[in-house]
Rosetta silent file (secondary structure, phi, psi, omega in degrees, C-alpha in Angstrom):
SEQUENCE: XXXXXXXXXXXXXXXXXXXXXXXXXXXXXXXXXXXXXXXXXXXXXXXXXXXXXXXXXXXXXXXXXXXXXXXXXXXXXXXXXXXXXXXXXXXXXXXXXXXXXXXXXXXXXXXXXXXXXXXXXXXXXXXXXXXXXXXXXXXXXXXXXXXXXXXXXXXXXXXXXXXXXXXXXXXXXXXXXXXXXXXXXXXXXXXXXXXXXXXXXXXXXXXXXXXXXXXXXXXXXXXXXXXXXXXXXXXXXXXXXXXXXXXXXXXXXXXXXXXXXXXXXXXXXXXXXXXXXXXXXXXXXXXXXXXXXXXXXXXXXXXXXXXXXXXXXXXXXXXXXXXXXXXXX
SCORE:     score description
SCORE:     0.000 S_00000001
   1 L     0.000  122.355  178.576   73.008   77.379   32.299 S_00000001
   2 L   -79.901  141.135 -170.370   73.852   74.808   29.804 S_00000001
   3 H   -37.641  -48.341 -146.453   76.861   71.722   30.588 S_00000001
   4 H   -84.194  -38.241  171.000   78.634   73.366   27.758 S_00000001
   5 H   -51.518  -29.383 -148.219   78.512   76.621   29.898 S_00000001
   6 L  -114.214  126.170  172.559   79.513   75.708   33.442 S_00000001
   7 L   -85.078  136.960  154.487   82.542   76.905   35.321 S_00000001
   8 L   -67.073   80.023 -128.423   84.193   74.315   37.110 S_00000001
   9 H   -97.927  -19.220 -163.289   85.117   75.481   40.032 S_00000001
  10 H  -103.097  -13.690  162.661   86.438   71.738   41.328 S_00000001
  11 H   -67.674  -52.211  161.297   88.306   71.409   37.933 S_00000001
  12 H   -55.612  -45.642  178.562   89.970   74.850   38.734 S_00000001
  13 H   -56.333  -67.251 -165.525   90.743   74.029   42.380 S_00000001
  14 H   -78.809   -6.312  174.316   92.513   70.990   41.211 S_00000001
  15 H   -77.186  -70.850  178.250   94.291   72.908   38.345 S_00000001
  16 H   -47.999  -23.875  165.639   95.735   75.513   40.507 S_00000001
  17 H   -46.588  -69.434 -133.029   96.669   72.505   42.553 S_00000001
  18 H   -87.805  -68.642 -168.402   98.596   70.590   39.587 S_00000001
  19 H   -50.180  -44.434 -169.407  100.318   74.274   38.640 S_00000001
  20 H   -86.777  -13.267  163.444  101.780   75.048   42.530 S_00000001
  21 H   -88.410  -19.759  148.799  102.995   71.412   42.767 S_00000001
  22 L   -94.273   26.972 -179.003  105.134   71.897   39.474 S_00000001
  23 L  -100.173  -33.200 -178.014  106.220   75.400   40.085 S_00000001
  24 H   -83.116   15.527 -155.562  108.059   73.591   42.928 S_00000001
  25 H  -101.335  -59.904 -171.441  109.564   70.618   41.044 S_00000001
  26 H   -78.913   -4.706  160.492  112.878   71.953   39.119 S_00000001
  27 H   -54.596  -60.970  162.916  113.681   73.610   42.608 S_00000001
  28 H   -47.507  -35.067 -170.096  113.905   69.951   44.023 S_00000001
  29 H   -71.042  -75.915 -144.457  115.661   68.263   40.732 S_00000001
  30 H   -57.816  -31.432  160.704  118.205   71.572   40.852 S_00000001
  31 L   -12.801  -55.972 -162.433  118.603   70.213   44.456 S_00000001
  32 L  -103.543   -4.889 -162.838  119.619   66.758   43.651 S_00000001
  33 L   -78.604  -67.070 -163.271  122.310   67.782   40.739 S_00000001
  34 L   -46.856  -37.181 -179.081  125.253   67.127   43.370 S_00000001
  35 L  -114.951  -29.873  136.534  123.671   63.944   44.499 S_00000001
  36 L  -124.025  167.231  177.127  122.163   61.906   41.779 S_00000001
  37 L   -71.663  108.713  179.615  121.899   61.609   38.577 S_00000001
  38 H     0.377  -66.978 -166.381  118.498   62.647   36.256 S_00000001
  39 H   -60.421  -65.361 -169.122  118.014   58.623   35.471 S_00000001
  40 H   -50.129  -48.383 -169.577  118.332   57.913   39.205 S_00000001
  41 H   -60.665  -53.186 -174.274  116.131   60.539   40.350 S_00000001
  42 H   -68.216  -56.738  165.093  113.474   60.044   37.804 S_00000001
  43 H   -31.610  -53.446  179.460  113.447   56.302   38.283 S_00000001
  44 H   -51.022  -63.852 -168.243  112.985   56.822   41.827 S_00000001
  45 H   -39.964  -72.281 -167.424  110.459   59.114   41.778 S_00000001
  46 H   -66.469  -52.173  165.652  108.130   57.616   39.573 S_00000001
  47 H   -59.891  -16.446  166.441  108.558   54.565   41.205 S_00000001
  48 H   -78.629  -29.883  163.809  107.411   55.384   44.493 S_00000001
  49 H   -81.326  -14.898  152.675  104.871   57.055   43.100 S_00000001
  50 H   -62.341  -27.962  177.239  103.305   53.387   41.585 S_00000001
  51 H   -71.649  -40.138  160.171  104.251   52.130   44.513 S_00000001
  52 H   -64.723  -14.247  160.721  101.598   54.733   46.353 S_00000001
  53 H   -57.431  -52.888  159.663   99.520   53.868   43.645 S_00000001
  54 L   -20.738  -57.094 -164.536   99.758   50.549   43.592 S_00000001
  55 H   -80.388  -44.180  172.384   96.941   49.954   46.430 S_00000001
  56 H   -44.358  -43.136 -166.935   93.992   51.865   44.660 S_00000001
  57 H   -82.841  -73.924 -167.611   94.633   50.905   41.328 S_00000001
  58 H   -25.894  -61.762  158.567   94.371   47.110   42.923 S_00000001
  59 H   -29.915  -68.064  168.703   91.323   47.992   44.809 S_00000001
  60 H   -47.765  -49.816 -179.631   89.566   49.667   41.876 S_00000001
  61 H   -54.674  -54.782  176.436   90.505   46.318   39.576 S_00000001
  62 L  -117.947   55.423  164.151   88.597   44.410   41.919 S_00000001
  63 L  -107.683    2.144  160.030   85.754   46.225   42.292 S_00000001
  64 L    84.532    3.295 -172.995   85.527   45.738   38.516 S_00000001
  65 L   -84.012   20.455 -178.342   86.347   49.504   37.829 S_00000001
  66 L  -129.363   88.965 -159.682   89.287   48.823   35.525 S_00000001
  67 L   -81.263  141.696 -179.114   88.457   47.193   32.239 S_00000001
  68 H   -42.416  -36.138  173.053   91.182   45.551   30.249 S_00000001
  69 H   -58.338  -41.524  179.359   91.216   48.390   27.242 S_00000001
  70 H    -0.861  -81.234 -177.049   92.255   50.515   29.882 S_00000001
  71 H   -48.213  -23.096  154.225   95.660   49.247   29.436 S_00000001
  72 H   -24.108  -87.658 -173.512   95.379   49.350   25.855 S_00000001
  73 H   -49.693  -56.708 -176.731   94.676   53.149   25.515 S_00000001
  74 L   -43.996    4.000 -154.435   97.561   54.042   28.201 S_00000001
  75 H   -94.993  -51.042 -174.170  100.389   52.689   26.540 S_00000001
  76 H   -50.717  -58.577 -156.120  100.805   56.172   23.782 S_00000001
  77 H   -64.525  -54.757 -162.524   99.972   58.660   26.637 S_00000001
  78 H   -84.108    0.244 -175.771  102.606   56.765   28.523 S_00000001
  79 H   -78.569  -50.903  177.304  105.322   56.606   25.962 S_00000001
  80 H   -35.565  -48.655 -160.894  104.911   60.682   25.655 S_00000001
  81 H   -63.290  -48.211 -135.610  105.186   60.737   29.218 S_00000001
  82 H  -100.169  -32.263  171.096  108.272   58.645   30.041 S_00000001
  83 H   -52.040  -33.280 -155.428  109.752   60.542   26.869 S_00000001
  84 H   -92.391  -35.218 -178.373  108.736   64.065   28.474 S_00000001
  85 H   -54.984  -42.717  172.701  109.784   63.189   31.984 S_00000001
  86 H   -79.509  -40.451  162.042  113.367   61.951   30.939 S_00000001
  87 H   -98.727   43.580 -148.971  114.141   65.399   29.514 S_00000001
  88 H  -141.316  -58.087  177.903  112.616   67.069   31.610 S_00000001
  89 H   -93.814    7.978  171.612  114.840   66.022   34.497 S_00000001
  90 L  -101.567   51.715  148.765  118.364   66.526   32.540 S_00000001
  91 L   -96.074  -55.583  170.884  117.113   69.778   32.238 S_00000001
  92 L   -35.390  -38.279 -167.981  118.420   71.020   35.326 S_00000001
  93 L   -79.833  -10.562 -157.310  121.988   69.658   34.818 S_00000001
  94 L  -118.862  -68.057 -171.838  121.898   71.663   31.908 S_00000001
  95 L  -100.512  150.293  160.513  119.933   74.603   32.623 S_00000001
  96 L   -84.882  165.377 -157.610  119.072   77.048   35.613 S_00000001
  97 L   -81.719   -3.516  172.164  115.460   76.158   36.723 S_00000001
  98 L   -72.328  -59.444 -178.779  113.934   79.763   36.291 S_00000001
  99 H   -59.735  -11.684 -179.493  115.297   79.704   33.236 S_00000001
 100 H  -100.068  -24.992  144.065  114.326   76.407   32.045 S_00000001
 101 H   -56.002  -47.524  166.146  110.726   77.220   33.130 S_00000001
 102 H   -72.031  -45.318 -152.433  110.332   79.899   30.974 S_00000001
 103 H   -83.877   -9.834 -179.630  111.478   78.843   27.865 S_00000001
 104 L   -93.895   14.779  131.611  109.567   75.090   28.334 S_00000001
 105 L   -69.627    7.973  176.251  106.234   76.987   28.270 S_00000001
 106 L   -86.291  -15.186  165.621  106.575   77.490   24.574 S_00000001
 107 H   -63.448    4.138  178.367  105.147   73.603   24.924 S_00000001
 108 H   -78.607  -71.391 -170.356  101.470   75.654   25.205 S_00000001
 109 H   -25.050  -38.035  168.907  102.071   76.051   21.506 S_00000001
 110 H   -82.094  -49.148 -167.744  101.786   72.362   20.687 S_00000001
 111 H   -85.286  -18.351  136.093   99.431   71.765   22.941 S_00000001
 112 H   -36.524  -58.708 -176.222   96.903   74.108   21.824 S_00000001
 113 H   -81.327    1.841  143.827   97.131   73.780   18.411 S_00000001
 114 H   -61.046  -42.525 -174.622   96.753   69.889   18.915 S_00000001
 115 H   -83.401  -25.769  163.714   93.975   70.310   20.910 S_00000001
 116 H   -72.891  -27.558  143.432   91.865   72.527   18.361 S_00000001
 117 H   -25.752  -80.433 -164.679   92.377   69.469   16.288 S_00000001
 118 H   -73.522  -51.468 -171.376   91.442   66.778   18.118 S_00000001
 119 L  -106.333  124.796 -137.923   88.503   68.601   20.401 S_00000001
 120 H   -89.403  -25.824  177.304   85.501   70.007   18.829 S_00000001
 121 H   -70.472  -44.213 -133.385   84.677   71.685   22.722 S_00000001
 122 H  -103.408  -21.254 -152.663   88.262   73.202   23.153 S_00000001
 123 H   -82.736  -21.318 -145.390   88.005   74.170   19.073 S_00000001
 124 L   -99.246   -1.211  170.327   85.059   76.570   20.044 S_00000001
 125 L   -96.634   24.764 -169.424   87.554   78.937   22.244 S_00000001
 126 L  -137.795   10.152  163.480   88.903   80.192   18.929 S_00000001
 127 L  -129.506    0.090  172.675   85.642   82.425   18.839 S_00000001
 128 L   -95.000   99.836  170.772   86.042   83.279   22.274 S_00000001
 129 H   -13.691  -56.275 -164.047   87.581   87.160   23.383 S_00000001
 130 H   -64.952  -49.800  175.183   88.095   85.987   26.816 S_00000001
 131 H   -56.251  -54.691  162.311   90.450   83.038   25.767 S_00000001
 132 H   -40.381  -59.828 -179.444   92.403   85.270   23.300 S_00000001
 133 H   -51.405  -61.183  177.535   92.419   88.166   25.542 S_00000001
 134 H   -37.889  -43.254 -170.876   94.109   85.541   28.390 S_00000001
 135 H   -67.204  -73.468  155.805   95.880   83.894   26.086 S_00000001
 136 H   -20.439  -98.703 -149.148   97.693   87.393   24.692 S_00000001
 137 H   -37.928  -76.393 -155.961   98.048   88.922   28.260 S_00000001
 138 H   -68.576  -12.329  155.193   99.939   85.911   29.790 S_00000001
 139 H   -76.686   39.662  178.872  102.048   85.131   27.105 S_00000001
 140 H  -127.400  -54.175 -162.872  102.925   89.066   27.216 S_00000001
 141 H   -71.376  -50.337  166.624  103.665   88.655   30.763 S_00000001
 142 H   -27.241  -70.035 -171.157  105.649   85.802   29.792 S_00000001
 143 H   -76.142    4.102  159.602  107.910   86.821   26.995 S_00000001
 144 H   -48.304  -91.034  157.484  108.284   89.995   29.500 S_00000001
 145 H    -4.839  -63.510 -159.105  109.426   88.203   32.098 S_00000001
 146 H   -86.836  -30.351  160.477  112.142   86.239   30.177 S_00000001
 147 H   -78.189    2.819  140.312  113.238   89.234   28.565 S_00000001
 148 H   -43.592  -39.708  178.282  113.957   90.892   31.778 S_00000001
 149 L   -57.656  109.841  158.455  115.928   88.618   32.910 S_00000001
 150 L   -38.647  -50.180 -164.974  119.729   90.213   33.580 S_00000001
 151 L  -113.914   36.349  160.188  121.401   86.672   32.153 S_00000001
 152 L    -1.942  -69.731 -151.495  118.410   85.583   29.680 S_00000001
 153 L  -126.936   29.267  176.660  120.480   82.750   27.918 S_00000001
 154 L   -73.221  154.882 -173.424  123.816   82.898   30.932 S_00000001
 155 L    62.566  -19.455 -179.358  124.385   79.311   31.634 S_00000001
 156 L   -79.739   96.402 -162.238  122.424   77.934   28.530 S_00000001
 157 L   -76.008  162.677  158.317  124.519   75.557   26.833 S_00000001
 158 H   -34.369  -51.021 -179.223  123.651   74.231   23.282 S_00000001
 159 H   -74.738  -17.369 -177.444  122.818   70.742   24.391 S_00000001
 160 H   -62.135  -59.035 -178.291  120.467   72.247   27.164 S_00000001
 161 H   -33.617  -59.341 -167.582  118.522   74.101   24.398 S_00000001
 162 H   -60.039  -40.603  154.414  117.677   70.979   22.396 S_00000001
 163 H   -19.564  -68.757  144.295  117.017   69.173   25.384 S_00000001
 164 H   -37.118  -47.888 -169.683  114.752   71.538   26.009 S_00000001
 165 H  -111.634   -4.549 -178.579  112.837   72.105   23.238 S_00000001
 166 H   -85.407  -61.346 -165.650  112.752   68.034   22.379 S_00000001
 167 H   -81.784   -5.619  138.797  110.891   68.032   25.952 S_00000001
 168 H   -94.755  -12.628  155.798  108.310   71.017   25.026 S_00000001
 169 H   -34.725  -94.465 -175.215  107.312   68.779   21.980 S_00000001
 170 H   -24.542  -48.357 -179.021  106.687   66.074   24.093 S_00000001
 171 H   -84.564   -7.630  159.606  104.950   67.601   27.341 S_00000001
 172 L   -67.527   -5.231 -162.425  102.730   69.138   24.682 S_00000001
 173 L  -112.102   10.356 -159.109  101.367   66.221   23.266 S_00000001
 174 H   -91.504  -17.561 -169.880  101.358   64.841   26.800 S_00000001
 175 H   -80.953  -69.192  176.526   97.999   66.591   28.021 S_00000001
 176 H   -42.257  -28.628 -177.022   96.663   65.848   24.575 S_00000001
 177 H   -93.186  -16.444 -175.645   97.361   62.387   24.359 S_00000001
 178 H   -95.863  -40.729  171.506   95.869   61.363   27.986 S_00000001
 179 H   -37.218  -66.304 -152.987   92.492   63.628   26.881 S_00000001
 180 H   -65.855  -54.012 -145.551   92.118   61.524   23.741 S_00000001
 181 H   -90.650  -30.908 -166.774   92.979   58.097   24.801 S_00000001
 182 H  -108.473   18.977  169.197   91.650   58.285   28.341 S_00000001
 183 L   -37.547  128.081 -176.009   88.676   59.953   28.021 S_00000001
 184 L    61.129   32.001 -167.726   85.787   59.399   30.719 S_00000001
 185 L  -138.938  110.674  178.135   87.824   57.237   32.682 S_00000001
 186 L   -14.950  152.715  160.175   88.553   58.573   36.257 S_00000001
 187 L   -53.525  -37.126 -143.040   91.662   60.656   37.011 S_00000001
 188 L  -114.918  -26.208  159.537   92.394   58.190   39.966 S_00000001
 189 L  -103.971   -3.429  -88.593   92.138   55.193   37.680 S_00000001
 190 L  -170.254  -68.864 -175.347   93.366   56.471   34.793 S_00000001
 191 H   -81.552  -73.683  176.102   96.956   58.001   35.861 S_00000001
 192 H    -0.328  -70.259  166.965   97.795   54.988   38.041 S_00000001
 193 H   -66.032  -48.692  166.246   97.895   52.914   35.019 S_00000001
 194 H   -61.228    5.449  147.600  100.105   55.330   33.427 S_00000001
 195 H   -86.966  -31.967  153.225  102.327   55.533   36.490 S_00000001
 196 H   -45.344  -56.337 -176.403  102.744   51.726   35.835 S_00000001
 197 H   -71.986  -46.195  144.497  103.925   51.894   32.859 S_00000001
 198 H   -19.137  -82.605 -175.555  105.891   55.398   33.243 S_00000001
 199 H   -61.502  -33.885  173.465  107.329   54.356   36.420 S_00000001
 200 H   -79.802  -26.291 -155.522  108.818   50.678   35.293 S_00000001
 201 H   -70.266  -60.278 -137.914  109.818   52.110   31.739 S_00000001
 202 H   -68.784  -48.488  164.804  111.747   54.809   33.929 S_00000001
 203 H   -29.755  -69.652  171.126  113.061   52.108   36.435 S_00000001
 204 H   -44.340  -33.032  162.176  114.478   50.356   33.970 S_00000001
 205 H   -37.660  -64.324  151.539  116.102   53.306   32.811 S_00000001
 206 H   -10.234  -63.434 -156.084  117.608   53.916   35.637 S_00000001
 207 H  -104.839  -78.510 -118.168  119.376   50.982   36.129 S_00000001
 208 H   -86.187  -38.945 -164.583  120.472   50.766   32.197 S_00000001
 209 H  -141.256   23.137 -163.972  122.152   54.491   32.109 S_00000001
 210 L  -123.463  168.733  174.083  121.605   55.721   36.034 S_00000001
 211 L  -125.796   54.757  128.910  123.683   55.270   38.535 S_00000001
 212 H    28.889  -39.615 -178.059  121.227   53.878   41.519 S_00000001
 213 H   -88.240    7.721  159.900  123.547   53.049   43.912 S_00000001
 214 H   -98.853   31.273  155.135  124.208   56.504   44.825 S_00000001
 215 H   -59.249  -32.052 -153.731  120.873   56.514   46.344 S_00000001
 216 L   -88.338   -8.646 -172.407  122.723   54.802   49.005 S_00000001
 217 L   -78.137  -35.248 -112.459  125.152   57.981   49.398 S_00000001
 218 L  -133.892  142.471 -171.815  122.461   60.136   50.422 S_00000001
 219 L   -79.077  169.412 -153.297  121.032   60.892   54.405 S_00000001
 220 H   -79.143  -29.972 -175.820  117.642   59.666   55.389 S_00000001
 221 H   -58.465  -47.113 -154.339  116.724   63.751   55.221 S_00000001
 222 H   -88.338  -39.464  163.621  117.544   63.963   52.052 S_00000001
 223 H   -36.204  -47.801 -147.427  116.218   60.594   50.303 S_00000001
 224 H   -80.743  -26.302 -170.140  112.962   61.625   52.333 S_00000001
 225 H   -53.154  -49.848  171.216  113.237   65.090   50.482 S_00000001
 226 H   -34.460  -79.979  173.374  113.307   62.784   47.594 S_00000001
 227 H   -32.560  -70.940 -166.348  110.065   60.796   48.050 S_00000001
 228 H   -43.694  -22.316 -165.868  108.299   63.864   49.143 S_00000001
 229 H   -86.739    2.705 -141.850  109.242   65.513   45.571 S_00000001
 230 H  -122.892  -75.798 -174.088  107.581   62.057   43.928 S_00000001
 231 H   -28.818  -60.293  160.705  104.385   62.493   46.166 S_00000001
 232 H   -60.734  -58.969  174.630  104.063   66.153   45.181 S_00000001
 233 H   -87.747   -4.268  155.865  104.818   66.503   42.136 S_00000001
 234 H  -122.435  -56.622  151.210  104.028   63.392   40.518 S_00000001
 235 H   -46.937  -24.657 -163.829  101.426   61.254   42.770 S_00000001
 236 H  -112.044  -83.069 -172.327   99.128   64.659   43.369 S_00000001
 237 H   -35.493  -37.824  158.022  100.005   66.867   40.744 S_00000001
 238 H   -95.644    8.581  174.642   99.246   64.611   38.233 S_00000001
 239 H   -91.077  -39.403 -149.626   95.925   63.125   39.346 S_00000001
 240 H   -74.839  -53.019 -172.035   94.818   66.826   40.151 S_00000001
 241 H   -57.897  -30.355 -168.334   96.059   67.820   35.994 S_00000001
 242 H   -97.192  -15.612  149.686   94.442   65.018   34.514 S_00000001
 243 H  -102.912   -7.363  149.447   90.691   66.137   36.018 S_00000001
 244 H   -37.166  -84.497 -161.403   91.616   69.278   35.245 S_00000001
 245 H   -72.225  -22.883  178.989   92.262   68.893   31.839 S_00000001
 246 H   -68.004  -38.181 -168.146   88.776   66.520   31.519 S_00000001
 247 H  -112.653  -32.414 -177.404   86.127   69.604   32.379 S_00000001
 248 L  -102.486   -2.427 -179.275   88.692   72.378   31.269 S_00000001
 249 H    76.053  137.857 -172.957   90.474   71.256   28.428 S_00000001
 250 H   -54.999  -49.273 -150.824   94.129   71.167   27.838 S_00000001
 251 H   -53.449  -47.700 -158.948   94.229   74.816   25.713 S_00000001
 252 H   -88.464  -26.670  166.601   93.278   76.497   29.101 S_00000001
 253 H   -82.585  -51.695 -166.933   95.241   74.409   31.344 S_00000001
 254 H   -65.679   -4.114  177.970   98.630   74.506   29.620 S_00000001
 255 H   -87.539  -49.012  178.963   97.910   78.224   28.896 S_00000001
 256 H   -62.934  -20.979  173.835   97.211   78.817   32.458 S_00000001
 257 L   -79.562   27.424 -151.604  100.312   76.724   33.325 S_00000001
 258 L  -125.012    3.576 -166.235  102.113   79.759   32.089 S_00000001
 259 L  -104.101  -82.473 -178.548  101.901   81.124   35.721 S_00000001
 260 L    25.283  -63.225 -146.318  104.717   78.084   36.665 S_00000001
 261 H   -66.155  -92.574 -144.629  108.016   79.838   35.626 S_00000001
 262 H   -27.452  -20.237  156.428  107.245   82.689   37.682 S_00000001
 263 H  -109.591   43.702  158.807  106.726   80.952   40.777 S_00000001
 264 L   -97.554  -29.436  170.620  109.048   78.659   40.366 S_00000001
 265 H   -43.048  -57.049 -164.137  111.315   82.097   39.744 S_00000001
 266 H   -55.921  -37.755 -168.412  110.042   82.953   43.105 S_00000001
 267 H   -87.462  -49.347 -169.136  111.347   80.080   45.417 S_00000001
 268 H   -69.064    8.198  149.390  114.796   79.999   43.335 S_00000001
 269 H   -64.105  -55.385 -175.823  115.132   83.737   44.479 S_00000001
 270 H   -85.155  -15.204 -156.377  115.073   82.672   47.648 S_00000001
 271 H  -108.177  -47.021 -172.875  116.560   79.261   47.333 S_00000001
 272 L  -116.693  -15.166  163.408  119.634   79.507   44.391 S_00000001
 273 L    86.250   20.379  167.666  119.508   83.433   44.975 S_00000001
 274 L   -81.994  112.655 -139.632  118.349   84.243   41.223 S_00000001
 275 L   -66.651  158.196 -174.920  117.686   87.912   41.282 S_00000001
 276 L  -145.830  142.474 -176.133  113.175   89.083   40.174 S_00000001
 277 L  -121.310  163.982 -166.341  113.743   92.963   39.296 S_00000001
 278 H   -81.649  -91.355  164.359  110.357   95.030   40.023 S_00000001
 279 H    44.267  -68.601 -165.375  110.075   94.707   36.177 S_00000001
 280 H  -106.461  -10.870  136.248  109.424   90.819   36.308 S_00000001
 281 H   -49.260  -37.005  174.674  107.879   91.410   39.123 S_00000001
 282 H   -89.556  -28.726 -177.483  104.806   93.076   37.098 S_00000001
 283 H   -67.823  -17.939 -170.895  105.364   90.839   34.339 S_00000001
 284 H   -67.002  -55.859 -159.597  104.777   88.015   37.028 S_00000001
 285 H   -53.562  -59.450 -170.272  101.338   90.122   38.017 S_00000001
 286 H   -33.818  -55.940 -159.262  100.363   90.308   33.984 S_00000001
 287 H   -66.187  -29.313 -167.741  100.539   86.471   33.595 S_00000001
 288 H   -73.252  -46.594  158.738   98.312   85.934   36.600 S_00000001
 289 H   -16.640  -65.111  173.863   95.538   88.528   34.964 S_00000001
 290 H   -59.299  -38.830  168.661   95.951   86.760   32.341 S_00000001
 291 H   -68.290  -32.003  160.691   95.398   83.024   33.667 S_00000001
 292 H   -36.010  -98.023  137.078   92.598   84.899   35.322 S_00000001
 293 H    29.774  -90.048  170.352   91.011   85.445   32.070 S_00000001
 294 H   -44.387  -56.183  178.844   91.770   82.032   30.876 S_00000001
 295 H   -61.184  -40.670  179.557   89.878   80.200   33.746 S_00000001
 296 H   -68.101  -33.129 -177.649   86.687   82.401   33.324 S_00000001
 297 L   -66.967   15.030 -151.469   86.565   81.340   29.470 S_00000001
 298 L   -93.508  -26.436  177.348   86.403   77.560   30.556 S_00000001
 299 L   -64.838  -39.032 -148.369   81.977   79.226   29.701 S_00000001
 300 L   -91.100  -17.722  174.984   82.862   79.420   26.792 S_00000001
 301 L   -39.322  174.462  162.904   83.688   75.402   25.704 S_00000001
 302 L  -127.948  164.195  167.975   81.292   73.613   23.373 S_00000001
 303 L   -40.513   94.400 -165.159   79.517   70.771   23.854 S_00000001
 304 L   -77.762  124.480  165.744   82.208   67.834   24.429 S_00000001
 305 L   -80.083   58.760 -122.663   82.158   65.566   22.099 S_00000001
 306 L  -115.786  106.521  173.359   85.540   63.867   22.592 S_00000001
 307 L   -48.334 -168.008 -164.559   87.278   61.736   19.908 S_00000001
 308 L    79.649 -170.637 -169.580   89.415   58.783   20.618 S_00000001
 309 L   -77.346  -29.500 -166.865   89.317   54.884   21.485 S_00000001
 310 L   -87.393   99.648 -139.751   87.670   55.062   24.654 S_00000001
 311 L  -131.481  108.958  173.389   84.387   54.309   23.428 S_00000001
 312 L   -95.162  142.621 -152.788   82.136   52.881   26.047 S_00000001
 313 L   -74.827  161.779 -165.564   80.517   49.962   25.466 S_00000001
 314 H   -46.385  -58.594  170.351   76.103   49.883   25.361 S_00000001
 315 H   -57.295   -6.743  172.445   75.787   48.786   28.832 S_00000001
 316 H   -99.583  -69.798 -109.569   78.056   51.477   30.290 S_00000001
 317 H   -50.890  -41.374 -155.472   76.855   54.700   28.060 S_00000001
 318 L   -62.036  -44.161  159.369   74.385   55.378   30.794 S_00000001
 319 H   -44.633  -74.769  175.500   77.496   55.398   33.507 S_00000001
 320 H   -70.547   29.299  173.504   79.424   57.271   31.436 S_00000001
 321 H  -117.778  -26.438  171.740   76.971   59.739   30.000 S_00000001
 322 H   -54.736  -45.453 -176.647   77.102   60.453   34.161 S_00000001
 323 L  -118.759   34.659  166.564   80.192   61.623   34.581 S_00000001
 324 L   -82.298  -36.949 -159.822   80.644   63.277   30.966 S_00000001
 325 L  -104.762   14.187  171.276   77.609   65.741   32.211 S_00000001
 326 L    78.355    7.333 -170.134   79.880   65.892   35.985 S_00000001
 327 L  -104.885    6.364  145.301   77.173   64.803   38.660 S_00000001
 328 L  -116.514  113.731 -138.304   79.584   61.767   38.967 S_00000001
 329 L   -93.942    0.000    0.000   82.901   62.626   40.712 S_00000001
């Protein structure tokens, strides 16, 4: 079996990972509408997660594993980010979070056709059945799903929409933009620095249009509720998505992230009491079939070749021709 060939099974693992720690994320934000504000929240978040960060990425620098372009390459992927992140959490305030799940998967659209651009592996899934076939099904199951829905567009104000749809731009180019620029450069070294930058831009945010001191409002349960949402869903979630997206390619994860709304549907059934009909119930089952699908067609890549800046220099290629072909984790 050729490199080009090979399922990832540790790539998957951490995918499905990435996917069940944001299906739980606008459940926590819609949480939090009563007690802070989007800038406060996000600010928070992200800072605690560089602050768990913090100690690794230090470690790694001096052990000699962090080379100055590093910082370089991070700064677009982190602009994307701190753009996609900030509407992302006024989504909630705006929108209900089932509903705001479905209709922010229409970011797959960007991030495909971006990625058949830029990567000559990921472009080679445009001759493959099994990606099409996946691709089809779970967007079937999808646009099911959302038309099922008793109250489709109840509660969905004007400003939510744009909101919305500004921040599926954005998280589309956001997969795309950490492939290209951060290519071959650990997950674990890699996101850190872009939780530095991410997490101060958003800190600063914060404090310029947040209102921070009603952090100070809030019981020790629920600030811990807080953290714990930063830890999951941003420290984890995004280390697990970003080696994900390295062996499987964005087209298949953001396609596969298409599973999300529906469980994120699931816990706001039980949690905000928003009603799943047997209906959207099947339509739920379709999308997973489909993501099914998706994952096996990960055989189907080409040989990555991967544009962008992160070029390693003569004395590295041999290190980095190591963990381009995976036997270094």
């Amino acid at each position: 079996m050729s490199p080009a060939s090979k399922f990832h099974w540790k790539a998957t693992l951490a995918l499905i990972g990435a996917i069940l720690c944001w299906s739980a994320m606008p459940l926590f934000l819609r949480s939090f509408i009563h007690e802070v504000d989007s800038w406060t929240a996000n600010g928070t978040r992200y800072s605690f997660a560089l602050l768990l960060w913090s100690g690794p990425l230090i470690y790694f620098s001096l052990h000699g594993r962090v080379r100055r372009e590093y910082w370089r390459w991070a700064i677009i992927p982190s602009i994307v980010n701190i753009m996609a992140q900030v509407l992302f959490a006024m989504c909630p305030y705006y929108l209900e979070p089932g509903f705001m799940m479905f209709l922010g998967r229409g970011s797959i659209l960007f991030a495909i056709t971006w990625s058949f651009i830029l990567f000559p592996d990921e472009l080679a899934l445009i001759r493959s059945r099994l990606f099409w076939s996946g691709a089809v099904i779970s967007i079937s199951g999808f646009v099911a799903m959302n038309l099922l829905r008793g109250r489709a567009f109840s509660g969905a104000t004007s400003t939510g929409l744009l909101i919305l749809f500004a921040h599926m731009i954005f998280i589309g180019m956001y997969g795309v933009s950490v492939r290209y620029f951060m290519r071959g450069i650990d997950p674990w070294i890699s996101f850190p620095i872009i939780c530095t930058y991410t997490g101060s831009g958003l800190f600063v945010l914060m404090f310029l249009f947040g209102e921070p001191v009603r952090l100070f409002q809030m019981s020790e349960g629920r600030f811990g509720v807080l953290l714990f949402s930063a830890v999951l869903g941003i420290a984890l979630a995004h280390t697990l998505y970003y080696y994900a997206i390295n062996e499987v390619g964005v087209s298949i994860s953001t396609s596969c992230s298409l599973t999300t709304p529906f469980l994120t549907s699931i816990g706001s059934y039980f949690i905000f009491h928003e009603v799943l009909t047997v209906g959207q119930w099947i339509a739920g089952l379709v999308i997973f079939c489909g993501a099914m699908l998706l994952l096996i067609a990960q055989r189907h890549l080409g040989v990555r070749r991967h544009p962008g800046p992160a070029i390693p220099s003569a004395p590295e290629l041999e290190e980095f021709e190591t963990i381009e072909n995976g036997s270094k984790l």
